[in-house]
mmCIF file of the N, C-alpha and C atoms, coordinates in Angstrom:
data_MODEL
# 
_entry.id   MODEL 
# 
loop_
_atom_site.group_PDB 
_atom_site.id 
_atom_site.type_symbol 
_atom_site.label_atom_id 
_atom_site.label_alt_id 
_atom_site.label_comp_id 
_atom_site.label_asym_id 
_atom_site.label_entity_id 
_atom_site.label_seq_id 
_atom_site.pdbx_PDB_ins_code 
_atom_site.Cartn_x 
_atom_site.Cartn_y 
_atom_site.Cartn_z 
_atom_site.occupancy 
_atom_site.B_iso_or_equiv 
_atom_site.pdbx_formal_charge 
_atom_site.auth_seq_id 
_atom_site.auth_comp_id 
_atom_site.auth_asym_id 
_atom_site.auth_atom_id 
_atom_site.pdbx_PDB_model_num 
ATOM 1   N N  . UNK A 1 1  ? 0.839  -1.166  0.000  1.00 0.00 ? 1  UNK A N  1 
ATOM 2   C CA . UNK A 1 1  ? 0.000  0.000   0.000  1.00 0.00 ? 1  UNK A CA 1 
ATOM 3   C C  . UNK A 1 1  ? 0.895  1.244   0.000  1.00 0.00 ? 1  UNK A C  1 
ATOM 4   N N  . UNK A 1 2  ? 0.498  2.183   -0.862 1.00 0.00 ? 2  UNK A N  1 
ATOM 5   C CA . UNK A 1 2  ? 1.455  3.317   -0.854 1.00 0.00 ? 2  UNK A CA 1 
ATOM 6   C C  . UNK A 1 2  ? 0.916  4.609   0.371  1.00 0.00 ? 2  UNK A C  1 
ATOM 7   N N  . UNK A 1 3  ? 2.145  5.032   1.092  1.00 0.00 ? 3  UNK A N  1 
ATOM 8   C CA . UNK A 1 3  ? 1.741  5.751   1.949  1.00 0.00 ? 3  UNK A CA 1 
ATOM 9   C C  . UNK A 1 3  ? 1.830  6.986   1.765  1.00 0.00 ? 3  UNK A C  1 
ATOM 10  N N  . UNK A 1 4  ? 3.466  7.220   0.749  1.00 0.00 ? 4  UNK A N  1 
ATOM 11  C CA . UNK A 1 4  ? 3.600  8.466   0.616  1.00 0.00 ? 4  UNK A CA 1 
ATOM 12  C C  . UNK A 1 4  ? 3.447  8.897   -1.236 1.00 0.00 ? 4  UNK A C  1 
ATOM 13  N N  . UNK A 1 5  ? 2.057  9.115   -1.499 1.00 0.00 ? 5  UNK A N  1 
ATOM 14  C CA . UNK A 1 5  ? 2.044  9.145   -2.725 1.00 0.00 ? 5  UNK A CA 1 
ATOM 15  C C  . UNK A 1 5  ? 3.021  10.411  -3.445 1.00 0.00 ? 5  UNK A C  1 
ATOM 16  N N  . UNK A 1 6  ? 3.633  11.404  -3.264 1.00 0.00 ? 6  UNK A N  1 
ATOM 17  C CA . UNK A 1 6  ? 4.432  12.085  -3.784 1.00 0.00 ? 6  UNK A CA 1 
ATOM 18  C C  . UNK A 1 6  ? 5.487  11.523  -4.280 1.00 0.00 ? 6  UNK A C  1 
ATOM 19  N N  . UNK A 1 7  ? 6.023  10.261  -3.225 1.00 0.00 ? 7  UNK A N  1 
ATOM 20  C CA . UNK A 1 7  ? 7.428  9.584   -4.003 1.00 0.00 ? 7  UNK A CA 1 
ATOM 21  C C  . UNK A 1 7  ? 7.318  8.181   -3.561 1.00 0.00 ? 7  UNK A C  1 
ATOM 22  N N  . UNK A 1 8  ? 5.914  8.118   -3.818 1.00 0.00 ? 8  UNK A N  1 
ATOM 23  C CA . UNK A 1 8  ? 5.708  6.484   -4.255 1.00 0.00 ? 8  UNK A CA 1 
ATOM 24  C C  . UNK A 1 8  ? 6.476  5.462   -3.079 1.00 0.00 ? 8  UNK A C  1 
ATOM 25  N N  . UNK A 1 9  ? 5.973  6.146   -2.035 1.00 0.00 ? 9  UNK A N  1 
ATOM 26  C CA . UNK A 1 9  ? 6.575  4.962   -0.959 1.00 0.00 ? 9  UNK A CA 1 
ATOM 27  C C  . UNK A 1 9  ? 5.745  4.085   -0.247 1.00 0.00 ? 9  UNK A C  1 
ATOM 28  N N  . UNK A 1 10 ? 5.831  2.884   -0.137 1.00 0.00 ? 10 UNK A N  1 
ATOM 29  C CA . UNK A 1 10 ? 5.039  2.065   0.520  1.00 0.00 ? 10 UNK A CA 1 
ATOM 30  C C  . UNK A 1 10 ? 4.928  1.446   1.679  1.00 0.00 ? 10 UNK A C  1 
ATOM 31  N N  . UNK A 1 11 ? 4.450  0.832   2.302  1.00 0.00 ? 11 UNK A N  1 
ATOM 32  C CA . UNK A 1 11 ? 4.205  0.650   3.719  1.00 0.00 ? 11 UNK A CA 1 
ATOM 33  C C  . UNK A 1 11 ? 5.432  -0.434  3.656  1.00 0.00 ? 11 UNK A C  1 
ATOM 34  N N  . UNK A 1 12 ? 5.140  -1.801  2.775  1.00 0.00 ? 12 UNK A N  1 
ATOM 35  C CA . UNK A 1 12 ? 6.727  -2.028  2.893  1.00 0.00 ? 12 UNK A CA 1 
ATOM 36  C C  . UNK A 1 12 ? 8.056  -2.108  3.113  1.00 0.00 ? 12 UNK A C  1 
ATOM 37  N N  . UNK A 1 13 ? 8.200  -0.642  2.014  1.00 0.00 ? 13 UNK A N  1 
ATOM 38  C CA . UNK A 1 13 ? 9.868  0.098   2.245  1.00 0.00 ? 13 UNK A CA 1 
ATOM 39  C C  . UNK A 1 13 ? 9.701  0.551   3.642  1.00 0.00 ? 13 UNK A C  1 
ATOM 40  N N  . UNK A 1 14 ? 8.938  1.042   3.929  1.00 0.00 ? 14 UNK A N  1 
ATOM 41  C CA . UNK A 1 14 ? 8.756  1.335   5.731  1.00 0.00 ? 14 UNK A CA 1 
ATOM 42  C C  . UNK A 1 14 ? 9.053  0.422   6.642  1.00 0.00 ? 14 UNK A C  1 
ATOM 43  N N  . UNK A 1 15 ? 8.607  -0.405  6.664  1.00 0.00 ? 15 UNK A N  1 
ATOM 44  C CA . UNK A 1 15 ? 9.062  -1.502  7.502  1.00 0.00 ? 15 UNK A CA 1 
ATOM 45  C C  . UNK A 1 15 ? 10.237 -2.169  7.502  1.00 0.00 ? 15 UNK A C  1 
ATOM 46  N N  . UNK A 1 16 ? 10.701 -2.348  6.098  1.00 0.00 ? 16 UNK A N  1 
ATOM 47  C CA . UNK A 1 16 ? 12.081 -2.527  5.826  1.00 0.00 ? 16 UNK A CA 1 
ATOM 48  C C  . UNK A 1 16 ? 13.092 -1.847  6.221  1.00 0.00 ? 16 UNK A C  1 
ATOM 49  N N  . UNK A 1 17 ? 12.791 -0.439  6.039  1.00 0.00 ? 17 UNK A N  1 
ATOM 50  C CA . UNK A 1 17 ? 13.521 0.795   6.510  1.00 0.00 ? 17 UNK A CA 1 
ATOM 51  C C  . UNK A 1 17 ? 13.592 0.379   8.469  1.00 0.00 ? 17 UNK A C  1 
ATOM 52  N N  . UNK A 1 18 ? 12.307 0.312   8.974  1.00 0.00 ? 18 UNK A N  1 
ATOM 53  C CA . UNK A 1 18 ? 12.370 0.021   10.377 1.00 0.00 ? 18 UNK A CA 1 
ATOM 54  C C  . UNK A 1 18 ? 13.547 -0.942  10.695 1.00 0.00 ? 18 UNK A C  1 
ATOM 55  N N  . UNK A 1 19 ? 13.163 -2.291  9.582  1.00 0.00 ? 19 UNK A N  1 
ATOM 56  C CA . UNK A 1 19 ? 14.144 -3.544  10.133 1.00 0.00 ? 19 UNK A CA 1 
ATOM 57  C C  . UNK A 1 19 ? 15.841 -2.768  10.297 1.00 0.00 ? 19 UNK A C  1 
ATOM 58  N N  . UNK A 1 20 ? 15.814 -1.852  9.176  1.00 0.00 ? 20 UNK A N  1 
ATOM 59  C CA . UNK A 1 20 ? 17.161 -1.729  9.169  1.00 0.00 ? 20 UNK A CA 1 
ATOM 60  C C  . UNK A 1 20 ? 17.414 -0.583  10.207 1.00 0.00 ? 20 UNK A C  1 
ATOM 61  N N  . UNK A 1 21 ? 17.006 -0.440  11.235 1.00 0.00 ? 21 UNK A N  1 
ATOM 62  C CA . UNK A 1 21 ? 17.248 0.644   11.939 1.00 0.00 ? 21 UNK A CA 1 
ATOM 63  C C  . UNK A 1 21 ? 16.668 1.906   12.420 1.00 0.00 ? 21 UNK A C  1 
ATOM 64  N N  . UNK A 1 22 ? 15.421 2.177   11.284 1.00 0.00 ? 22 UNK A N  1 
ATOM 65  C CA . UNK A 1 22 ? 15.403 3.944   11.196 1.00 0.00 ? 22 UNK A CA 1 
ATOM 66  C C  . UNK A 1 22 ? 14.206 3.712   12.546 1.00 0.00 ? 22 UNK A C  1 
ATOM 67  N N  . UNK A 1 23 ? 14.385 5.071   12.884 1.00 0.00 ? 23 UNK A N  1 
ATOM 68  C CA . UNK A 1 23 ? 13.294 4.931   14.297 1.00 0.00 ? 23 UNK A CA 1 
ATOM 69  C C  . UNK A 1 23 ? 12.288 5.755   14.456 1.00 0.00 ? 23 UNK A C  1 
ATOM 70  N N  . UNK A 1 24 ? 12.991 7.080   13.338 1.00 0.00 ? 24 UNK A N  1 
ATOM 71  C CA . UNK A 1 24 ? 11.881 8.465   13.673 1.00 0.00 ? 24 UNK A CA 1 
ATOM 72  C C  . UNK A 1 24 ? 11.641 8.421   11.882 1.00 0.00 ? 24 UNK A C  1 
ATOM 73  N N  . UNK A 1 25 ? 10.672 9.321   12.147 1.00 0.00 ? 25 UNK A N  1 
ATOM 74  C CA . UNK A 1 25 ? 10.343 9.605   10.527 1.00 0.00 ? 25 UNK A CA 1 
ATOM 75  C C  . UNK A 1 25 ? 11.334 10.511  9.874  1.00 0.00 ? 25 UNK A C  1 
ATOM 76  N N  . UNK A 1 26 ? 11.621 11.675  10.225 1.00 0.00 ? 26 UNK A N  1 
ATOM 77  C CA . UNK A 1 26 ? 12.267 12.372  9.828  1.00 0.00 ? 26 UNK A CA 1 
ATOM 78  C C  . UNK A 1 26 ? 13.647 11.060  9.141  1.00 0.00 ? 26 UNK A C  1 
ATOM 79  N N  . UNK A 1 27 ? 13.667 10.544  10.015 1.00 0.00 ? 27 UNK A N  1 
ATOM 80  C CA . UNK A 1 27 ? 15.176 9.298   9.044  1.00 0.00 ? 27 UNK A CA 1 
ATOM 81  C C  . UNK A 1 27 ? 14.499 8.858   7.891  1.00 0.00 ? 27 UNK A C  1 
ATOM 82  N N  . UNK A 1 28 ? 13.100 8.447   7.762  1.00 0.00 ? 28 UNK A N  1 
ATOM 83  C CA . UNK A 1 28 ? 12.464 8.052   6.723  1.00 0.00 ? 28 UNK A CA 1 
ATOM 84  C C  . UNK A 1 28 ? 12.320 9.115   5.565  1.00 0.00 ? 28 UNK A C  1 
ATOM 85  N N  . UNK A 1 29 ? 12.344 10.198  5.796  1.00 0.00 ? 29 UNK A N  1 
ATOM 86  C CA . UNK A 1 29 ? 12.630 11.451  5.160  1.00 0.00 ? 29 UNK A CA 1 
ATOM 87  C C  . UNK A 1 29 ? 13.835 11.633  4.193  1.00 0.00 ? 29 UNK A C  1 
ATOM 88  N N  . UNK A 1 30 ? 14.914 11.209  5.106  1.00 0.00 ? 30 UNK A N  1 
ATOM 89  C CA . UNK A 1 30 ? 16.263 11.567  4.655  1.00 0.00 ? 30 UNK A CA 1 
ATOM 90  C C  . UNK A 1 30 ? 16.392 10.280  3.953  1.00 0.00 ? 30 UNK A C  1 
ATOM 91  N N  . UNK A 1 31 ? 15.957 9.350   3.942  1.00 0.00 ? 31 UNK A N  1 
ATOM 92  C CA . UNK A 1 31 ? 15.967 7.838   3.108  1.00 0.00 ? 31 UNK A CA 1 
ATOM 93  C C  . UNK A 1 31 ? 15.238 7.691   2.010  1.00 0.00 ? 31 UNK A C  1 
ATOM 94  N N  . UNK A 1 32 ? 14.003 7.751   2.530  1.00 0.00 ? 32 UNK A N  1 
ATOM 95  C CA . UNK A 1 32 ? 13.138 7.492   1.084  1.00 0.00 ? 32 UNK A CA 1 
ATOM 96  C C  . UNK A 1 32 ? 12.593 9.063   0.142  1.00 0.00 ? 32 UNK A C  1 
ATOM 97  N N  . UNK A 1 33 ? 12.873 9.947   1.236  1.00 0.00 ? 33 UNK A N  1 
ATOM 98  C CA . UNK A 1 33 ? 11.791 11.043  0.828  1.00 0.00 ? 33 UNK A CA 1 
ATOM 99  C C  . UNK A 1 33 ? 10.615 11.297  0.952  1.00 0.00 ? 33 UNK A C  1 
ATOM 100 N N  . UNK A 1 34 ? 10.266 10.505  1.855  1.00 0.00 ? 34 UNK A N  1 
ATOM 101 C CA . UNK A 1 34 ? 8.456  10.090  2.119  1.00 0.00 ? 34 UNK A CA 1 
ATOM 102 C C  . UNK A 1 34 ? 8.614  11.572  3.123  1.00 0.00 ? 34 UNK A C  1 
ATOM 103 N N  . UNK A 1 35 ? 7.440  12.316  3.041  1.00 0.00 ? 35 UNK A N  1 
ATOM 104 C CA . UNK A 1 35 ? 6.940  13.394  3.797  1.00 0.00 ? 35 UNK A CA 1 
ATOM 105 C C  . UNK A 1 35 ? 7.422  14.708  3.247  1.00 0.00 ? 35 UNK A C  1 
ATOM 106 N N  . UNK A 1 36 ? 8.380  15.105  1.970  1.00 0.00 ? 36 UNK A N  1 
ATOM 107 C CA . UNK A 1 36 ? 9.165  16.166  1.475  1.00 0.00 ? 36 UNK A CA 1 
ATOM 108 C C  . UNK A 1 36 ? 8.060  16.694  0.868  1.00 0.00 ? 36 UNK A C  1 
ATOM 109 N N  . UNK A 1 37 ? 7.123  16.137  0.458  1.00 0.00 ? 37 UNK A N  1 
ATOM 110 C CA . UNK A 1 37 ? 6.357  16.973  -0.855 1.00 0.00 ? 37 UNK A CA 1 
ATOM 111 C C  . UNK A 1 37 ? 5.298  17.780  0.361  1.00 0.00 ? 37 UNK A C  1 
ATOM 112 N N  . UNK A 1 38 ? 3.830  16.985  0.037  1.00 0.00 ? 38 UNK A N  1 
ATOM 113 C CA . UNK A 1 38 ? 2.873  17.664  0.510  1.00 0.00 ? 38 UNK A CA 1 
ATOM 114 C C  . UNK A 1 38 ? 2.646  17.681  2.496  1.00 0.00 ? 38 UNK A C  1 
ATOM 115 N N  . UNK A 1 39 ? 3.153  15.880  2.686  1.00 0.00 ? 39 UNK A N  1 
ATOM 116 C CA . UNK A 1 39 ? 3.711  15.965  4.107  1.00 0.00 ? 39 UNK A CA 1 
ATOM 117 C C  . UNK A 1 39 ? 2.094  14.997  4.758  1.00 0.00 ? 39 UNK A C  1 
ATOM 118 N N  . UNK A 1 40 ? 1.212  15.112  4.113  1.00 0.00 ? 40 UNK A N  1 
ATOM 119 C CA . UNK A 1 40 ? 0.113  14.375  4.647  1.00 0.00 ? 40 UNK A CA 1 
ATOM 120 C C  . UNK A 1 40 ? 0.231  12.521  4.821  1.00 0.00 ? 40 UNK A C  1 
ATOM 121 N N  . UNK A 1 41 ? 1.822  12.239  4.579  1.00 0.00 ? 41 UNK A N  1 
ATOM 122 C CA . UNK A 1 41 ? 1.644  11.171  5.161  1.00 0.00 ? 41 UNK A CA 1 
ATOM 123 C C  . UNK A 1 41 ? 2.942  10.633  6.368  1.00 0.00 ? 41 UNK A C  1 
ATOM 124 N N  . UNK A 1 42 ? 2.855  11.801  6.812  1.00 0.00 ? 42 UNK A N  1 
ATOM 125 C CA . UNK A 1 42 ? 3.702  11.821  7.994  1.00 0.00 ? 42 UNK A CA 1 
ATOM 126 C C  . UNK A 1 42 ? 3.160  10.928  9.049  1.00 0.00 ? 42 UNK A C  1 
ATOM 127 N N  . UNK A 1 43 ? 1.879  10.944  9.335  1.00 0.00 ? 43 UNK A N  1 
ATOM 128 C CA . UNK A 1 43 ? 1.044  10.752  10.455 1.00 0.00 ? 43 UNK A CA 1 
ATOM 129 C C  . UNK A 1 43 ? 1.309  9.329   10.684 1.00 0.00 ? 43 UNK A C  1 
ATOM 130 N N  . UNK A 1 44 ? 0.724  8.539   9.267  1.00 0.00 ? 44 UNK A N  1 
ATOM 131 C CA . UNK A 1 44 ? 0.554  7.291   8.959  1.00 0.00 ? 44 UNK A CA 1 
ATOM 132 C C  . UNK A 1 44 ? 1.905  6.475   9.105  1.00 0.00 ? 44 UNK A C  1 
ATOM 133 N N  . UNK A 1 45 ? 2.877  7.256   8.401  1.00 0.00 ? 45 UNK A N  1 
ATOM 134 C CA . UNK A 1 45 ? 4.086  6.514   8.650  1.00 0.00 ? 45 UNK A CA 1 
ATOM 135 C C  . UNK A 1 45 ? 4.664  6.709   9.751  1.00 0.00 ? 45 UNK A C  1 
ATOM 136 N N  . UNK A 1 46 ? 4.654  7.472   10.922 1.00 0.00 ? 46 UNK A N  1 
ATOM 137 C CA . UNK A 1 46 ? 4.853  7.492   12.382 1.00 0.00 ? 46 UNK A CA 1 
ATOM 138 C C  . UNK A 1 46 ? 4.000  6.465   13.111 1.00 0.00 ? 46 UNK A C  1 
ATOM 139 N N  . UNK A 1 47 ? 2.815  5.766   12.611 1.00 0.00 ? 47 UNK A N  1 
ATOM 140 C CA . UNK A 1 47 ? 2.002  5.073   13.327 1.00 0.00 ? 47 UNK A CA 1 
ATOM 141 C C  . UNK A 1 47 ? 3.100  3.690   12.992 1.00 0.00 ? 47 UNK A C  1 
ATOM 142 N N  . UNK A 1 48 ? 2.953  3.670   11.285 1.00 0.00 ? 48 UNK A N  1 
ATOM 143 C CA . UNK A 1 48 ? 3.503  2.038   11.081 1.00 0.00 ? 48 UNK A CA 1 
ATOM 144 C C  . UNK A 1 48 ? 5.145  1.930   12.376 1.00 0.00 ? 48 UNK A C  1 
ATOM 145 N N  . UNK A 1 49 ? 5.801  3.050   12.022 1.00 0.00 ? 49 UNK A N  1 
ATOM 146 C CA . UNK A 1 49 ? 7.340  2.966   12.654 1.00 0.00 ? 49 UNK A CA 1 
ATOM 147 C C  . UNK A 1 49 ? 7.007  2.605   14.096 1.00 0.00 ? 49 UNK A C  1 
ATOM 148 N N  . UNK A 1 50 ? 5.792  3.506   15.022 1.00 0.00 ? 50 UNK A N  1 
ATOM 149 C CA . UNK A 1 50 ? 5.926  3.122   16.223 1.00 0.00 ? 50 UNK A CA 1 
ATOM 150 C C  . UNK A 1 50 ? 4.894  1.763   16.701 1.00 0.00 ? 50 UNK A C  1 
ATOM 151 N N  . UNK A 1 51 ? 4.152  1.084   15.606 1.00 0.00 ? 51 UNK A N  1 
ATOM 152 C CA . UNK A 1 51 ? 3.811  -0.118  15.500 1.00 0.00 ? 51 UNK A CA 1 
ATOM 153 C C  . UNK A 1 51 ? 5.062  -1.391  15.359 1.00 0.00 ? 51 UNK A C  1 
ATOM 154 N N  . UNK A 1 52 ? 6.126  -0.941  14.540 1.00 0.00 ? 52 UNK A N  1 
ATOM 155 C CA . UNK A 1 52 ? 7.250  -1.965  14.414 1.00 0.00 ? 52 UNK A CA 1 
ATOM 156 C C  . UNK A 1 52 ? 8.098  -1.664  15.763 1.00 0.00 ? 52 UNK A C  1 
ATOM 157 N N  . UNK A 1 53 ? 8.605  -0.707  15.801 1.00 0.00 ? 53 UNK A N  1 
ATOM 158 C CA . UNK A 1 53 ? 9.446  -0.044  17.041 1.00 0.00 ? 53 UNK A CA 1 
ATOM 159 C C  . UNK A 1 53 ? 8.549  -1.309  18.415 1.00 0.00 ? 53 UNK A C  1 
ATOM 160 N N  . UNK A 1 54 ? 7.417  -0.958  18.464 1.00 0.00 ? 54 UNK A N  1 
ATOM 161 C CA . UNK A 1 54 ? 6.651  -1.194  19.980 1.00 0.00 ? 54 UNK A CA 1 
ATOM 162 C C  . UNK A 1 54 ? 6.902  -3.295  19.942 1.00 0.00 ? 54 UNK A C  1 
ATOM 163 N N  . UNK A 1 55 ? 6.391  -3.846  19.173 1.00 0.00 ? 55 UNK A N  1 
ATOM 164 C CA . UNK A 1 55 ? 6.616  -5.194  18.773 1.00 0.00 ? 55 UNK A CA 1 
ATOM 165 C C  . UNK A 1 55 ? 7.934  -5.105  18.651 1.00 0.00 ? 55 UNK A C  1 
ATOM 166 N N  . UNK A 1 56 ? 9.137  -5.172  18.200 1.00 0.00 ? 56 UNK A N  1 
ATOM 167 C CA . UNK A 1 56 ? 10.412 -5.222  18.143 1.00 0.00 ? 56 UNK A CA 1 
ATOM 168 C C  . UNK A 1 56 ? 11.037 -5.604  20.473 1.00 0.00 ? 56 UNK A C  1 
ATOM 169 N N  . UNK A 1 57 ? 10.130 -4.293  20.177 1.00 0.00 ? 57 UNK A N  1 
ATOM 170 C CA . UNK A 1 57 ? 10.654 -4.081  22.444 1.00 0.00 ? 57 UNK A CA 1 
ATOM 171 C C  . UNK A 1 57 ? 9.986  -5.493  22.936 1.00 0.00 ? 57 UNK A C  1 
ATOM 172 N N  . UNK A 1 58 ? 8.654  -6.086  22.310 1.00 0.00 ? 58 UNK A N  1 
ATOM 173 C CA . UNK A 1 58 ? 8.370  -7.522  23.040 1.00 0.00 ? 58 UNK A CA 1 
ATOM 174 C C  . UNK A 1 58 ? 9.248  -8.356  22.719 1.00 0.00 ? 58 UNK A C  1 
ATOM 175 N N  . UNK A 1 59 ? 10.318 -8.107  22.297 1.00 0.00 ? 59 UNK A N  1 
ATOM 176 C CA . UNK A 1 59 ? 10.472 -9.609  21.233 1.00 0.00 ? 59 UNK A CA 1 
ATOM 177 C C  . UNK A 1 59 ? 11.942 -9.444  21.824 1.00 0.00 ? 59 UNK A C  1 
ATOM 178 N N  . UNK A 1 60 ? 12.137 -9.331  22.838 1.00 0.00 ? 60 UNK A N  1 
ATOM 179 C CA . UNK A 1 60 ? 13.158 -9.732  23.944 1.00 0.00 ? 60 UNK A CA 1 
ATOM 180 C C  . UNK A 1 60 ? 13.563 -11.260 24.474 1.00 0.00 ? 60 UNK A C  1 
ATOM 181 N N  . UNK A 1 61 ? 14.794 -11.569 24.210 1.00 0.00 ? 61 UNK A N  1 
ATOM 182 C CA . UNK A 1 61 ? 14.540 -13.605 24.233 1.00 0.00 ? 61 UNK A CA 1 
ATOM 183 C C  . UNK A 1 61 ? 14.192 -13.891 25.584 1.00 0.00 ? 61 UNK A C  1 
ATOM 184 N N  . UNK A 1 62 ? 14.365 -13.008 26.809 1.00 0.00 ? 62 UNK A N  1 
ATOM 185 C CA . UNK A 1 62 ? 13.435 -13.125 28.205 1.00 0.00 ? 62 UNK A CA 1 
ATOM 186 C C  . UNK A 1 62 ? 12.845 -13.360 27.897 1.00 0.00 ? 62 UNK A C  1 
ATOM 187 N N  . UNK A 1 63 ? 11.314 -12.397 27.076 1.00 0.00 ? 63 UNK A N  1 
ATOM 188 C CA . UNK A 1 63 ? 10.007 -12.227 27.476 1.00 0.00 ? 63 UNK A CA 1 
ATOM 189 C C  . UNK A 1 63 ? 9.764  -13.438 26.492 1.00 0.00 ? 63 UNK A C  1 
ATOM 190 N N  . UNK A 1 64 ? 10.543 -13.936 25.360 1.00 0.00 ? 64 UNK A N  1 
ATOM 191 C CA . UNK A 1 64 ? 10.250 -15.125 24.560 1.00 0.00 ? 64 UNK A CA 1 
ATOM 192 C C  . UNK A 1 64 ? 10.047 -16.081 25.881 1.00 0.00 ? 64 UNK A C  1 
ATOM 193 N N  . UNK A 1 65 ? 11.251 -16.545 26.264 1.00 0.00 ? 65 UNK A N  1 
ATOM 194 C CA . UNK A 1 65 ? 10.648 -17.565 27.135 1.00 0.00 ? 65 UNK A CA 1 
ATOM 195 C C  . UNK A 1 65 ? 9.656  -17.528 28.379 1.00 0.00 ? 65 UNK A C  1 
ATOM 196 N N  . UNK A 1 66 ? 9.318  -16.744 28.304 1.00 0.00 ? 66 UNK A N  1 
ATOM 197 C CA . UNK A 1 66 ? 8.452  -16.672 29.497 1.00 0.00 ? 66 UNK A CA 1 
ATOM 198 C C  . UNK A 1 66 ? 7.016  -17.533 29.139 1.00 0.00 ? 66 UNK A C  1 
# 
């Protein structure tokens, strides 16, 4: 699904982008370009990042075995 229709970015590359590190949007900015044009999909892609970000923090090999 494309999130940032100005430069054709998708929820995908987002998540991918997450795996590899990025944490805030603004990094998603400086990477893909998602949010430079009109900016209306800032919102959405701060939700997906702090949806991967928040699942990433469960997935501690503690809380695995528990």
């Amino acid at each position: 699904m494309f999130v940032c229709v100005c430069h054709g970015v998708t929820d995908s590359q987002i998540r991918r982008a997450a795996e590899e590190g990025v944490r805030e949007v603004h990094e998603l900015t400086m990477r893909l370009g998602l949010g430079s044009g009109c900016g209306s999909c800032m919102e959405q892609a701060a939700e997906l990042l702090d949806g991967h970000n928040s699942a990433r923090m469960l997935d501690i090999p503690i809380l695995r075995a528990a």
